[in-house]
N, C-alpha and C positions, 0 to 999 in steps of 0.2 A: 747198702747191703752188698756182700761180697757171697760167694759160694767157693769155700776153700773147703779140701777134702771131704765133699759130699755135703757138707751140711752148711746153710747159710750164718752168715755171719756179720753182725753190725760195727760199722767201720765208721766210729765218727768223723763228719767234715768239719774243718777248721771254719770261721769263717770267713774267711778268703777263696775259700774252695764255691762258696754256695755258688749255686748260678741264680737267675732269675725267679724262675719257678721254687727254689728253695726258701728265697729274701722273701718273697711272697708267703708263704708256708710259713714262713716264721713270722712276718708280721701278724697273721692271724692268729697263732695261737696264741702271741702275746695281747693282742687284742681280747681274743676269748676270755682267757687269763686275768685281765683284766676284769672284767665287765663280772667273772664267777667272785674272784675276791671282793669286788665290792656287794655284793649282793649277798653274799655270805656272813653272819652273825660270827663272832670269836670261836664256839666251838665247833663249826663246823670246817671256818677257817684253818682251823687248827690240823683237821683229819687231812685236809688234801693238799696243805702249805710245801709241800716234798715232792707233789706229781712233779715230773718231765711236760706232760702236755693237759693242752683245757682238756682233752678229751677225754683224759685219764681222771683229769678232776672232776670232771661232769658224771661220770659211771660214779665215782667213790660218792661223791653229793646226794645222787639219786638212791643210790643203794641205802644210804642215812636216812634219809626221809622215809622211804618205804617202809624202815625196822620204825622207827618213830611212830608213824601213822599204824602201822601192825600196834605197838605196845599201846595206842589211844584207843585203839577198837578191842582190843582184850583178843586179837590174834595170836598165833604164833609168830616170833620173830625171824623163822628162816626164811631165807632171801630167795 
């Protein structure tokens, strides 16, 4: 992240740039990543197969389930 004319801004790193703590960072979400996809049925697969990170896929997952379980109970489906 850079802070150019007041407002931040995401600067991807190549990777060659990573340092340590980044290799690290990235083996886990590709780990996470891992471990969501396999656990994941096709259509749910399908909704978070485009995240950036497991974390991003883990919120979109959870949100899924929740509207699911809502339409099994006869809820509303707002999240």
């Amino acid at each position: 992240m850079a802070i150019t004319a007041g407002a931040p801004q995401w600067i991807e790193k190549t990777k060659m740039e990573y340092t340590e703590e980044d290799k690290k960072k990235d083996n886990l979400d590709n780990v996470a990543k891992d471990i969501l996809y396999k656990t994941l049925d096709n259509d749910m697969f399908s909704k978070i197969k485009t995240c950036a990170t497991a974390k991003r896929s883990g919120k979109i997952s959870r949100k899924s389930v929740k509207a699911t379980m809502r339409q099994a109970d006869g809820c509303p489906t707002e999240l």
